[in-house]
PyMOL Python script that loads the backbone (N, CA, C, O; Angstrom):
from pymol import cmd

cmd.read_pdbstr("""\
ATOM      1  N   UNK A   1       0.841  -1.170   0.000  1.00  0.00           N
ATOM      2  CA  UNK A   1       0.000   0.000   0.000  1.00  0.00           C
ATOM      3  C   UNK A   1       0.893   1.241   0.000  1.00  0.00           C
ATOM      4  O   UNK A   1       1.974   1.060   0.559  1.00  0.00           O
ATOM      5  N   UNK A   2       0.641   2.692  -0.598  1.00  0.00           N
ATOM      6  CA  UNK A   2       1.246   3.946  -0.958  1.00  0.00           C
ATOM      7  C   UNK A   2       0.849   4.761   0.490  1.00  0.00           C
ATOM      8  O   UNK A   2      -0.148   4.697   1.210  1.00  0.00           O
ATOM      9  N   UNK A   3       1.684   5.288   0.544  1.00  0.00           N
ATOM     10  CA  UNK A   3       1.522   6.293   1.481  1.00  0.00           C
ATOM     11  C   UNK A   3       1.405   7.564   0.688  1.00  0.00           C
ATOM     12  O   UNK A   3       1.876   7.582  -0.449  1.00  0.00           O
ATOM     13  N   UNK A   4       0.638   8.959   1.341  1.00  0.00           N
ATOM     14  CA  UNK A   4       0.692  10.200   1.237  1.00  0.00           C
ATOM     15  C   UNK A   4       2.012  10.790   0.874  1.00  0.00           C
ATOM     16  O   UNK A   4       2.799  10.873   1.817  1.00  0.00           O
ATOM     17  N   UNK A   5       2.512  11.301  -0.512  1.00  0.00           N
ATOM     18  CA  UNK A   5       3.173  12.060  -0.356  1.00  0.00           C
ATOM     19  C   UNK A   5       4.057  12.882   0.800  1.00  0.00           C
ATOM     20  O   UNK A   5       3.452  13.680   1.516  1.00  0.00           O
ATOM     21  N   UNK A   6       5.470  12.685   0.974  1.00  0.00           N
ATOM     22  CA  UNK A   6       5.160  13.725   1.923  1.00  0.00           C
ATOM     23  C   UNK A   6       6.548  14.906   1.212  1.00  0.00           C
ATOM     24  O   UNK A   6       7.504  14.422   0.606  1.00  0.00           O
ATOM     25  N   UNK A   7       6.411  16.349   1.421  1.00  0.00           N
ATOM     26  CA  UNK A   7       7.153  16.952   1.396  1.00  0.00           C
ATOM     27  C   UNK A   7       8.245  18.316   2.544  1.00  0.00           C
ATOM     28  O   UNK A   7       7.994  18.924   3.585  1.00  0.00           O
ATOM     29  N   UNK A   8       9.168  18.272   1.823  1.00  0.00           N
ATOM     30  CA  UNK A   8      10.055  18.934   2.259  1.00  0.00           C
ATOM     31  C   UNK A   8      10.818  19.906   1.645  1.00  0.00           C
ATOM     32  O   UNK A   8      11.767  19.762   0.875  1.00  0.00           O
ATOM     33  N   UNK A   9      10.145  21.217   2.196  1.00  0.00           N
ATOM     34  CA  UNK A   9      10.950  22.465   1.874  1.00  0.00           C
ATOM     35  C   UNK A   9      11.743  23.161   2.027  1.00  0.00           C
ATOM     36  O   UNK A   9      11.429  24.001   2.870  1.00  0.00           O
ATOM     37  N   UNK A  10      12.896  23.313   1.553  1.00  0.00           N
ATOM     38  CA  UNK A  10      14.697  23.739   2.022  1.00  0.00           C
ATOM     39  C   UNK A  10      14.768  25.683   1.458  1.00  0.00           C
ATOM     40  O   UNK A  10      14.157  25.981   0.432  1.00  0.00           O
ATOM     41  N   UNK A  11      15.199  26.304   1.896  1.00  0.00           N
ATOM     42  CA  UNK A  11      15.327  27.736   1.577  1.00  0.00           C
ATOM     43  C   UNK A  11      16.230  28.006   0.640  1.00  0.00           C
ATOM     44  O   UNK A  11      16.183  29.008  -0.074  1.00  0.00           O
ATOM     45  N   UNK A  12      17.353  26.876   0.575  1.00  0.00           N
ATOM     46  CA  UNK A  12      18.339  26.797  -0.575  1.00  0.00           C
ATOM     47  C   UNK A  12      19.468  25.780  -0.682  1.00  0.00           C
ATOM     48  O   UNK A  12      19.585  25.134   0.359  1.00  0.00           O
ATOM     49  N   UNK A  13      20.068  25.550  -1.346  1.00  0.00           N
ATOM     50  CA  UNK A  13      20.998  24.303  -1.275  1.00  0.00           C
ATOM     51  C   UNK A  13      22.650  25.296  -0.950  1.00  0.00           C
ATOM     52  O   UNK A  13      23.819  24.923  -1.038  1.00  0.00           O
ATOM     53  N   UNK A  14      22.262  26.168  -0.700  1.00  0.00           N
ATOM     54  CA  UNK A  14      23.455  26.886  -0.599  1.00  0.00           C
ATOM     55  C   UNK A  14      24.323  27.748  -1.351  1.00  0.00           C
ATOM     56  O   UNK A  14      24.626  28.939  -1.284  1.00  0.00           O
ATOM     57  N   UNK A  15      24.825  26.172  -2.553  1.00  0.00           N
ATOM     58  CA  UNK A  15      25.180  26.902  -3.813  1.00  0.00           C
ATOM     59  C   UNK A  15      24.575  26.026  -5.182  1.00  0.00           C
ATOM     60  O   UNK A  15      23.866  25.069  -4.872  1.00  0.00           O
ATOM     61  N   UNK A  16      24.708  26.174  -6.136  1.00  0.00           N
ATOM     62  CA  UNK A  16      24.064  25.749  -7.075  1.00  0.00           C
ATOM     63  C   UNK A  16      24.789  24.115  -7.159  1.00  0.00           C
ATOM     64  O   UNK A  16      25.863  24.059  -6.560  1.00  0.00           O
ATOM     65  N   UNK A  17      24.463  23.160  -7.639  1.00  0.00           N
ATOM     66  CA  UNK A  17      25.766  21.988  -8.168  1.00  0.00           C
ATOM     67  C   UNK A  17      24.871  20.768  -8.018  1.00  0.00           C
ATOM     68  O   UNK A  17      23.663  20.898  -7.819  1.00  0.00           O
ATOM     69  N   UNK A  18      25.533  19.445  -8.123  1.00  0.00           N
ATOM     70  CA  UNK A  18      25.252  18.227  -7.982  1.00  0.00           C
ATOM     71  C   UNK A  18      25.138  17.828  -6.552  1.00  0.00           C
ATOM     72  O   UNK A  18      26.069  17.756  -5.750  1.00  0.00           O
ATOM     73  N   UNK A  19      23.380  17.481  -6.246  1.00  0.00           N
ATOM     74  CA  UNK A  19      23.322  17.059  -4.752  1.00  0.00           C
ATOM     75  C   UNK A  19      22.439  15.807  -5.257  1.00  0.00           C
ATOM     76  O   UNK A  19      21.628  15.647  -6.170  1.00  0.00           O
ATOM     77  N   UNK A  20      23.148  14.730  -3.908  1.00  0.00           N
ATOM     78  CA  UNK A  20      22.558  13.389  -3.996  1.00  0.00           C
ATOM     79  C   UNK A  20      21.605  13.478  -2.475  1.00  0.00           C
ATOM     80  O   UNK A  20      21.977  13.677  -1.319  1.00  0.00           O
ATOM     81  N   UNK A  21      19.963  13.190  -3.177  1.00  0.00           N
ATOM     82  CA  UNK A  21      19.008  12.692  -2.030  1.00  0.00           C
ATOM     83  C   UNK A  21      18.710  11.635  -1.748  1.00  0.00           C
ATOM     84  O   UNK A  21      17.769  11.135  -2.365  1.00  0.00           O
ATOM     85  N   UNK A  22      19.319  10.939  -0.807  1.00  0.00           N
ATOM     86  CA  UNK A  22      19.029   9.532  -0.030  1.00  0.00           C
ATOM     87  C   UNK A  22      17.793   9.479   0.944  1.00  0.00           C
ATOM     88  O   UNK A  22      17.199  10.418   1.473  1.00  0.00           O
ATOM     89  N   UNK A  23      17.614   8.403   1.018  1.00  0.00           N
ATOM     90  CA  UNK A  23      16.444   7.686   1.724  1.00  0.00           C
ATOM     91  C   UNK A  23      16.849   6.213   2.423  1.00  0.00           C
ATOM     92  O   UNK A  23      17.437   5.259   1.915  1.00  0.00           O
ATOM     93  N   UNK A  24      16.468   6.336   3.389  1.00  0.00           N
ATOM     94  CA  UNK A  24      16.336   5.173   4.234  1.00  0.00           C
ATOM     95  C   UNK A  24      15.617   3.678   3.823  1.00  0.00           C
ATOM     96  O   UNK A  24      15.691   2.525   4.249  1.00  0.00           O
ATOM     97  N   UNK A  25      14.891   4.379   2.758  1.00  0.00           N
ATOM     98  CA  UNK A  25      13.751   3.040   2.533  1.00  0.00           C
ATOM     99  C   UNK A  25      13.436   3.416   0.971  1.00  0.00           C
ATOM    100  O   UNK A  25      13.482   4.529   0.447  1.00  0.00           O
ATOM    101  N   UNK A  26      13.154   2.356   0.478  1.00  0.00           N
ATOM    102  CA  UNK A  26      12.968   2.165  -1.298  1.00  0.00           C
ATOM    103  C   UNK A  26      11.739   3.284  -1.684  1.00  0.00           C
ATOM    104  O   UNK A  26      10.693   2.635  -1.709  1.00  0.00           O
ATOM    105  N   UNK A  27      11.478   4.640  -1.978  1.00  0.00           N
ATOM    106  CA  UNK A  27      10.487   5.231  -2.475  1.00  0.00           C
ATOM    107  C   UNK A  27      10.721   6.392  -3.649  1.00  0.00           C
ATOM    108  O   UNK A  27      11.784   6.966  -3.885  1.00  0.00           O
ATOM    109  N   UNK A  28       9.858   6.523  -4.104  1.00  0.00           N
ATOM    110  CA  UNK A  28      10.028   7.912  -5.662  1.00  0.00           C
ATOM    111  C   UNK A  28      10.328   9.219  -4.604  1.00  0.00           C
ATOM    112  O   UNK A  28       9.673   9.632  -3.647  1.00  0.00           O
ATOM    113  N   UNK A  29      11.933   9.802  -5.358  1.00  0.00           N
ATOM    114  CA  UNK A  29      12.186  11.191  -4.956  1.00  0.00           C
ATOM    115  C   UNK A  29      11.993  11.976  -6.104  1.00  0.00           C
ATOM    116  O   UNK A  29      12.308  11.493  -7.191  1.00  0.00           O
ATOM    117  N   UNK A  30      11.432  13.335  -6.024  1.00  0.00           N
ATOM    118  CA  UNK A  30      10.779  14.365  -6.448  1.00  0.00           C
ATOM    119  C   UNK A  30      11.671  15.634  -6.125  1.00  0.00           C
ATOM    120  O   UNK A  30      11.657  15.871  -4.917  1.00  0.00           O
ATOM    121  N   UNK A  31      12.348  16.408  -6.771  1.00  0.00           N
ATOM    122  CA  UNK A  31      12.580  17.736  -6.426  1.00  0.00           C
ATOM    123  C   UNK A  31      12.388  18.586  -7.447  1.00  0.00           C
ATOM    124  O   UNK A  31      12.779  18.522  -8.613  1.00  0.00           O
ATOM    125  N   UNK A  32      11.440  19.772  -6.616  1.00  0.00           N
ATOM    126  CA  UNK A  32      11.058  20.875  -7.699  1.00  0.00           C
ATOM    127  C   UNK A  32      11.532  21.909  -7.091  1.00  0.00           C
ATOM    128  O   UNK A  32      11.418  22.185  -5.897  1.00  0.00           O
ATOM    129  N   UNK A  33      12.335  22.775  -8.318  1.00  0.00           N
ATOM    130  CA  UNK A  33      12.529  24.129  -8.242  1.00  0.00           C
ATOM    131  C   UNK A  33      12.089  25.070  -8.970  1.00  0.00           C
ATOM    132  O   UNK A  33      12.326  24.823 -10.153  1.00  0.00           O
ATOM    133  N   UNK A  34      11.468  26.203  -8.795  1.00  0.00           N
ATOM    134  CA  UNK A  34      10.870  27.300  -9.480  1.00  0.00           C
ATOM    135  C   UNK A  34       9.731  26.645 -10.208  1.00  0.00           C
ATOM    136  O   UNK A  34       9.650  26.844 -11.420  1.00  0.00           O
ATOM    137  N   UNK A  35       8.762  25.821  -9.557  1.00  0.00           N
ATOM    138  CA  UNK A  35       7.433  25.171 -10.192  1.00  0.00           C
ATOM    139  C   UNK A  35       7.871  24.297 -11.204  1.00  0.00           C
ATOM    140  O   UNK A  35       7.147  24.016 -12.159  1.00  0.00           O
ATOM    141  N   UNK A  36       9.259  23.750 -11.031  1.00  0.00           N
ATOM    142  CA  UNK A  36       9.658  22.543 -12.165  1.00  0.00           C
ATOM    143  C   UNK A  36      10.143  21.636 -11.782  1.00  0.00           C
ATOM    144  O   UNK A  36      11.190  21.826 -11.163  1.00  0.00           O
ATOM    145  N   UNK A  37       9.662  20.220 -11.937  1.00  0.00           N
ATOM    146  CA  UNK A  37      10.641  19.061 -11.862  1.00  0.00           C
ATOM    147  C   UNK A  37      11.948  19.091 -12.228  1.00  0.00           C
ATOM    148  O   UNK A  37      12.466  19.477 -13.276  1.00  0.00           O
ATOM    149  N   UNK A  38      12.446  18.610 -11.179  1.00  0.00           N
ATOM    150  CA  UNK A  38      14.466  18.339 -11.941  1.00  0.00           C
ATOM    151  C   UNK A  38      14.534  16.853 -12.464  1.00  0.00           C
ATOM    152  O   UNK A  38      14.246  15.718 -12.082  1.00  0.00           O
ATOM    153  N   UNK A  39      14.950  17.349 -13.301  1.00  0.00           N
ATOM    154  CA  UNK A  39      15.455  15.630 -14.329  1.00  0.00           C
ATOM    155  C   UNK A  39      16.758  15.047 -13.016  1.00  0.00           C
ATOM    156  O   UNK A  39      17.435  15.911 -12.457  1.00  0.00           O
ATOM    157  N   UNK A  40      16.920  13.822 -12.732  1.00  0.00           N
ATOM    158  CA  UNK A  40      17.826  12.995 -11.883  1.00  0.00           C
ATOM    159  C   UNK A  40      19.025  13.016 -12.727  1.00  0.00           C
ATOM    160  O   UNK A  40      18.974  12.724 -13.921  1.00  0.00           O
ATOM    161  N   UNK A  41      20.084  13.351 -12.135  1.00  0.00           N
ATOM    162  CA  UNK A  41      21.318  12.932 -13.227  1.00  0.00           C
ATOM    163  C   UNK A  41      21.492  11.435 -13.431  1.00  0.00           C
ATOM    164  O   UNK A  41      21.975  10.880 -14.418  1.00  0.00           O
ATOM    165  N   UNK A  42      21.028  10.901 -12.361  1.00  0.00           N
ATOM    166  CA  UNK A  42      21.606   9.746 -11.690  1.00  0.00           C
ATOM    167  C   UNK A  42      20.760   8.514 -10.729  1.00  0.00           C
ATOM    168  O   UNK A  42      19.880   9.008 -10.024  1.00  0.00           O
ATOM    169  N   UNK A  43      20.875   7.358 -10.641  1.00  0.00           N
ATOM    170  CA  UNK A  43      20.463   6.808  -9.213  1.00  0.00           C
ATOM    171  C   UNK A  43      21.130   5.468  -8.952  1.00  0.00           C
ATOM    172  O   UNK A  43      21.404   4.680  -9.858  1.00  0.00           O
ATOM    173  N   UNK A  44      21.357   5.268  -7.763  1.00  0.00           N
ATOM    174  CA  UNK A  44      21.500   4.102  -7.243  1.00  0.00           C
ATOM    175  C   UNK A  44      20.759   3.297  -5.916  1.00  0.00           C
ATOM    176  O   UNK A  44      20.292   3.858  -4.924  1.00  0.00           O
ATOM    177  N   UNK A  45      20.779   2.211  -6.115  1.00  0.00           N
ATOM    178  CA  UNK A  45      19.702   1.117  -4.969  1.00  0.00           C
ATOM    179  C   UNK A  45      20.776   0.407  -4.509  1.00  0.00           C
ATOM    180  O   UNK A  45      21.830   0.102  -5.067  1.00  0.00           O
ATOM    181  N   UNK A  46      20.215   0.113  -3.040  1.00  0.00           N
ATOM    182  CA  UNK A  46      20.902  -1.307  -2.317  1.00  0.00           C
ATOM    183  C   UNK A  46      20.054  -1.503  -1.441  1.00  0.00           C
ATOM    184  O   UNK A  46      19.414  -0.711  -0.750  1.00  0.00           O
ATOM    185  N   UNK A  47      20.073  -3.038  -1.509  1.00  0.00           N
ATOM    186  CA  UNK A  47      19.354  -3.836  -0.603  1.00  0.00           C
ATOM    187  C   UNK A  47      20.247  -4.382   0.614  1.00  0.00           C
ATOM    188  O   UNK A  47      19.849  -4.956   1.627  1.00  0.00           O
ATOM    189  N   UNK A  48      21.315  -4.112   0.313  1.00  0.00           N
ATOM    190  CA  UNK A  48      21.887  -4.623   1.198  1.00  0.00           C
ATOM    191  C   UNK A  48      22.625  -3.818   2.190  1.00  0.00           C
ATOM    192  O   UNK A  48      23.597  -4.308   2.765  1.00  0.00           O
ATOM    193  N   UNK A  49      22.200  -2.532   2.444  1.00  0.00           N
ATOM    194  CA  UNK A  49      22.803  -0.977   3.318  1.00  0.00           C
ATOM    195  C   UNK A  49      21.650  -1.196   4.006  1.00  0.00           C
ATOM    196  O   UNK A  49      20.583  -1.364   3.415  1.00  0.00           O
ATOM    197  N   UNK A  50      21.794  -1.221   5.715  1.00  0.00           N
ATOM    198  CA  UNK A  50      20.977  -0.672   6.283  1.00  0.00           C
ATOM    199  C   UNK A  50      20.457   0.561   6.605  1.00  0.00           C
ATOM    200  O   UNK A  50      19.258   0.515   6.880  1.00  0.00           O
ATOM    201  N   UNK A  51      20.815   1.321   6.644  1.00  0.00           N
ATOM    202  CA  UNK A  51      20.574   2.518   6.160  1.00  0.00           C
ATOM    203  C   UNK A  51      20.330   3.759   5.400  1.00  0.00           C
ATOM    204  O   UNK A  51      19.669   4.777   5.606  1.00  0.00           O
ATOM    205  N   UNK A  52      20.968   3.397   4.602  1.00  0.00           N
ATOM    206  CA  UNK A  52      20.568   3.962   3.205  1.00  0.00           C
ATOM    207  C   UNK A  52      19.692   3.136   1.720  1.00  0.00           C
ATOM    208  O   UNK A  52      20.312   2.079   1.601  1.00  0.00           O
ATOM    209  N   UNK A  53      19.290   3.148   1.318  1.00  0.00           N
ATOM    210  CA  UNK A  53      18.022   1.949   0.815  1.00  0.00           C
ATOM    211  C   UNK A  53      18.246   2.816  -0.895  1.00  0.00           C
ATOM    212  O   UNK A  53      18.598   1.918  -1.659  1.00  0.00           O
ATOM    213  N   UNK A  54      18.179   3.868  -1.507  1.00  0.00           N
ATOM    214  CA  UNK A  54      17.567   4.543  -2.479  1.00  0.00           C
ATOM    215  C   UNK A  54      18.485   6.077  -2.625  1.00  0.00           C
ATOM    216  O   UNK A  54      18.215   6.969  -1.821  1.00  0.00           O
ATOM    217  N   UNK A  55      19.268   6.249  -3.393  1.00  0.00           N
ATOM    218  CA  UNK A  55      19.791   7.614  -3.478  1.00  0.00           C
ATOM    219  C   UNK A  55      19.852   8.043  -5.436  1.00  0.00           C
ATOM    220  O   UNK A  55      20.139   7.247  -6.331  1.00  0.00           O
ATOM    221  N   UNK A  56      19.589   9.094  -5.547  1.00  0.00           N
ATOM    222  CA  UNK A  56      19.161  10.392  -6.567  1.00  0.00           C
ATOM    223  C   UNK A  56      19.907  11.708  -6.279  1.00  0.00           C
ATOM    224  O   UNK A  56      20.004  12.349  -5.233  1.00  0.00           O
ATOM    225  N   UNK A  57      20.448  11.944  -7.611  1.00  0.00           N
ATOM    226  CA  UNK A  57      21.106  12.799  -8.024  1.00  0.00           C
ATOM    227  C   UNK A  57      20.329  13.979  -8.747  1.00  0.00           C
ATOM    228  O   UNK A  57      19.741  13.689  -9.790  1.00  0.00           O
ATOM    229  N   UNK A  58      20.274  15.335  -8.265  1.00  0.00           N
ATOM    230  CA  UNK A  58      19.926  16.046  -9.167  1.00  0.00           C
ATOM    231  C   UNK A  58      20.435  17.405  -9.299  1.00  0.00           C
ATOM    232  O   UNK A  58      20.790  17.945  -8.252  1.00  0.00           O
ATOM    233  N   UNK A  59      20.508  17.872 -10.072  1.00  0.00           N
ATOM    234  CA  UNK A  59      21.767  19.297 -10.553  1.00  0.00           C
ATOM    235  C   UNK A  59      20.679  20.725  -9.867  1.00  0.00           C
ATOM    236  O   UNK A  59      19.730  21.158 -10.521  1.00  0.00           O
ATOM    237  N   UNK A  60      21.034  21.239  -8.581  1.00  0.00           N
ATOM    238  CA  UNK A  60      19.773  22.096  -7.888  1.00  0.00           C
ATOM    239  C   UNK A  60      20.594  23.629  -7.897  1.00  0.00           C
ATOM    240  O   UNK A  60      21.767  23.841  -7.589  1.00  0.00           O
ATOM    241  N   UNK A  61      19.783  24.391  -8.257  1.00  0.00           N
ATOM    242  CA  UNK A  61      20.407  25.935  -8.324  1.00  0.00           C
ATOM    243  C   UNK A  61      20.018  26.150  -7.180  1.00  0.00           C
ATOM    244  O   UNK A  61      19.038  25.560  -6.726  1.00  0.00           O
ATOM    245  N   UNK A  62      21.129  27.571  -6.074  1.00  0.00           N
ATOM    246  CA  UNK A  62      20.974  27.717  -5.295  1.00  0.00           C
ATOM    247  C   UNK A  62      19.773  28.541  -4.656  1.00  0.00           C
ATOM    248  O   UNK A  62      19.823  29.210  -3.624  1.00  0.00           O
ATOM    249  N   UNK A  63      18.546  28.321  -5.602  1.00  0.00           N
ATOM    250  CA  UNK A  63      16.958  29.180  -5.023  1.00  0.00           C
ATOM    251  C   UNK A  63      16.426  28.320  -4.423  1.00  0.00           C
ATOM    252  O   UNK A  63      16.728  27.184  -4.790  1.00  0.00           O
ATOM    253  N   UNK A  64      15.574  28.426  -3.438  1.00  0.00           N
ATOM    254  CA  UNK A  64      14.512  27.274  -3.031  1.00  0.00           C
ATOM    255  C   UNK A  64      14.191  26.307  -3.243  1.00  0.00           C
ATOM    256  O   UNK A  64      13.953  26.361  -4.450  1.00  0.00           O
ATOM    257  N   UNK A  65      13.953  25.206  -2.874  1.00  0.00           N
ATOM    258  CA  UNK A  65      13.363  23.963  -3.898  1.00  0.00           C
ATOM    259  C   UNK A  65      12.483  23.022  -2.338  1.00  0.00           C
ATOM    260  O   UNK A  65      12.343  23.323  -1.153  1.00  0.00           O
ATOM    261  N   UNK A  66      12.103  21.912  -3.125  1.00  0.00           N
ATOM    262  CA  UNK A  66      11.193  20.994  -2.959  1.00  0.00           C
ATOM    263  C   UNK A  66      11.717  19.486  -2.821  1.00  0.00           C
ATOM    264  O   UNK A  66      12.217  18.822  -3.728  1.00  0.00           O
ATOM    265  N   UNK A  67      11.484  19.058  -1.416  1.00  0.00           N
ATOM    266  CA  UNK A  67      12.165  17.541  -2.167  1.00  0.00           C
ATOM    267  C   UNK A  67      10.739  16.621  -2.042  1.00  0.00           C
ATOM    268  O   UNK A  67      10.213  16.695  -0.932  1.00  0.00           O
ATOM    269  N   UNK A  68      10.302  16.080  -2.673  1.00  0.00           N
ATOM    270  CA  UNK A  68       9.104  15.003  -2.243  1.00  0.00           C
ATOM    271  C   UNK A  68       9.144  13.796  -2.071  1.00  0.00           C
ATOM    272  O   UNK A  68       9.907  13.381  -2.943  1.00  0.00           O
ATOM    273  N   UNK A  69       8.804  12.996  -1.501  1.00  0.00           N
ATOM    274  CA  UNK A  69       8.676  11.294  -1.545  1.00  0.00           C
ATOM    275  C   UNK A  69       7.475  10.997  -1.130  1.00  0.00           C
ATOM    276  O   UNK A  69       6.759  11.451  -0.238  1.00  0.00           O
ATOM    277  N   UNK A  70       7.337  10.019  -2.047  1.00  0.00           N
ATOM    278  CA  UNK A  70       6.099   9.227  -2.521  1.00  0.00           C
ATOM    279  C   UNK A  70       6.422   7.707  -2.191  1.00  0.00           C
ATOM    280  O   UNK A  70       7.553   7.227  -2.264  1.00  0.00           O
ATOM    281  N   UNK A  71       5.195   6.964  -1.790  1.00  0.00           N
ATOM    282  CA  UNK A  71       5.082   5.337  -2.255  1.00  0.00           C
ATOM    283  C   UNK A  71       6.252   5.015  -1.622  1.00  0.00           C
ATOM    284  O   UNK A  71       7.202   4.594  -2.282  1.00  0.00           O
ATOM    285  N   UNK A  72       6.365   5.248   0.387  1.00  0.00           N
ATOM    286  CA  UNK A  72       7.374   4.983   1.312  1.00  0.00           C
ATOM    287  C   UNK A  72       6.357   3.762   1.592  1.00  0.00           C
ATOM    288  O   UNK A  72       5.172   3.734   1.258  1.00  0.00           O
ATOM    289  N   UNK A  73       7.008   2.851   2.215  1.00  0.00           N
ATOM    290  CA  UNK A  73       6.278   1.592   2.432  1.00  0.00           C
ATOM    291  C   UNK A  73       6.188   2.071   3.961  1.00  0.00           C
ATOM    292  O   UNK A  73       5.302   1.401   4.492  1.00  0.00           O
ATOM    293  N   UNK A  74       6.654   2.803   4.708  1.00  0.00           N
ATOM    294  CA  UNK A  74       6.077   3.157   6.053  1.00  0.00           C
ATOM    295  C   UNK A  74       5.670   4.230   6.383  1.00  0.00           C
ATOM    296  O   UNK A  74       5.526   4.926   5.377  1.00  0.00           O
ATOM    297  N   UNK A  75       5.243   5.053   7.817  1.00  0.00           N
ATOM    298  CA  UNK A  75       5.436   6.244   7.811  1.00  0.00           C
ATOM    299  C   UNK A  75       5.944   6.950   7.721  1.00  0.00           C
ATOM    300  O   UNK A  75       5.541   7.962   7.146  1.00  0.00           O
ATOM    301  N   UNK A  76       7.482   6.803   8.387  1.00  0.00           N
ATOM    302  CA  UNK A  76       8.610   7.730   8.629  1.00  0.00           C
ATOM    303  C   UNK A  76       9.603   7.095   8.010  1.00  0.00           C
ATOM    304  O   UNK A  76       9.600   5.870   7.884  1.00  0.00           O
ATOM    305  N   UNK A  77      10.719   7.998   7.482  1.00  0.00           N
ATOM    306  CA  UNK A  77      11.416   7.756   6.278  1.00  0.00           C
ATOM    307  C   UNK A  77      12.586   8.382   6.799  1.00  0.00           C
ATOM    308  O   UNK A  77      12.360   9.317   7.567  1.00  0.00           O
ATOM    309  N   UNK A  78      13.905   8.072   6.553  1.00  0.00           N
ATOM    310  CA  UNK A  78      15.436   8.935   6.657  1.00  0.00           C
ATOM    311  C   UNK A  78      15.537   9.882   5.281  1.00  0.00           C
ATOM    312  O   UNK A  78      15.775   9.298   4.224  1.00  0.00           O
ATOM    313  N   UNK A  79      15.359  11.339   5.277  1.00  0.00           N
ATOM    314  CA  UNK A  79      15.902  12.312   4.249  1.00  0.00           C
ATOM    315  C   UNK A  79      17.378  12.396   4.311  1.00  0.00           C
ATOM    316  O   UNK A  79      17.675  12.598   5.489  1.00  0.00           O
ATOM    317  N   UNK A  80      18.398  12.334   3.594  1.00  0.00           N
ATOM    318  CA  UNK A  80      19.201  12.846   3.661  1.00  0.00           C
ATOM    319  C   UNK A  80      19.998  13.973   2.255  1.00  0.00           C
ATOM    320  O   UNK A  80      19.865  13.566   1.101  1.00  0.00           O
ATOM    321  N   UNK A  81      20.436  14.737   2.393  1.00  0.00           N
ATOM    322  CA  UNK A  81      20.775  15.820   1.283  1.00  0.00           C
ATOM    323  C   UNK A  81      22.281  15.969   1.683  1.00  0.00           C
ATOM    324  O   UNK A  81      22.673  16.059   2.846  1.00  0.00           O
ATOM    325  N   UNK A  82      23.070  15.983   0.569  1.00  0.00           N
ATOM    326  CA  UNK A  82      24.421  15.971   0.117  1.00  0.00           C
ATOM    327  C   UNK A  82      24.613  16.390  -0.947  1.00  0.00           C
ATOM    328  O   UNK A  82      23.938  16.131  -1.944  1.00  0.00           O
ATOM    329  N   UNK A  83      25.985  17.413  -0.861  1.00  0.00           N
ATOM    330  CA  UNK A  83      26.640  17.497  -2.261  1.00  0.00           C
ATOM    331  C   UNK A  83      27.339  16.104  -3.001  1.00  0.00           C
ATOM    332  O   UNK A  83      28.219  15.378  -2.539  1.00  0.00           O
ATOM    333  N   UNK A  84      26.762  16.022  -4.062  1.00  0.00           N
ATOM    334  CA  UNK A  84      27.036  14.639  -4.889  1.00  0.00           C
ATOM    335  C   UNK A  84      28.425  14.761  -5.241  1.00  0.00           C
ATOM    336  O   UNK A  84      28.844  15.824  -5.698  1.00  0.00           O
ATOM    337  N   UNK A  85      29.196  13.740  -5.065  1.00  0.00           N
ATOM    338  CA  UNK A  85      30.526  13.462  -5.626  1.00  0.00           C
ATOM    339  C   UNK A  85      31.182  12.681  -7.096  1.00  0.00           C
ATOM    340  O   UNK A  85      32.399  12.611  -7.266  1.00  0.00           O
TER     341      UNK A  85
END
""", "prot")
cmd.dss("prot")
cmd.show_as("cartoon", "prot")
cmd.util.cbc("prot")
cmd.orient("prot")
């Protein structure tokens, strides 16, 4: 079963560049900036990290943005945000 959307709003990434959004658990990440989806540069899965489950790459200018996740198989979920390497 899908859970509710849930989102998360950041004031800025700081500076513009390549940031990777991880998750704790297997679900669709979403980030919008200026009322637009960002295309993913990138992704990788493991089943076998306890902690990290699902990470996405996306190229974020330093204005406001949006991160969303969708279709978490629980309630509560690990966000994490990084500059991508």
């Amino acid at each position: 079963m899908f859970k509710l959307a849930h989102r998360l709003a950041l004031a800025a990434a700081g500076a513009s560049g390549l940031y990777k959004v991880s998750l704790s658990e297997g679900a669709w990440i979403d980030v919008v900036q200026d009322g637009k989806r960002l295309k993913p540069t990138a992704f990788t899965g493991a089943t076998d990290c306890p902690n990290i489950r699902k990470s996405v790459k996306f190229e974020i200018g330093a204005a406001p943005f949006v991160v969303q996740v969708s279709g978490a198989p629980s309630d509560h979920i690990g966000v994490v945000l990084t500059p991508a390497q």
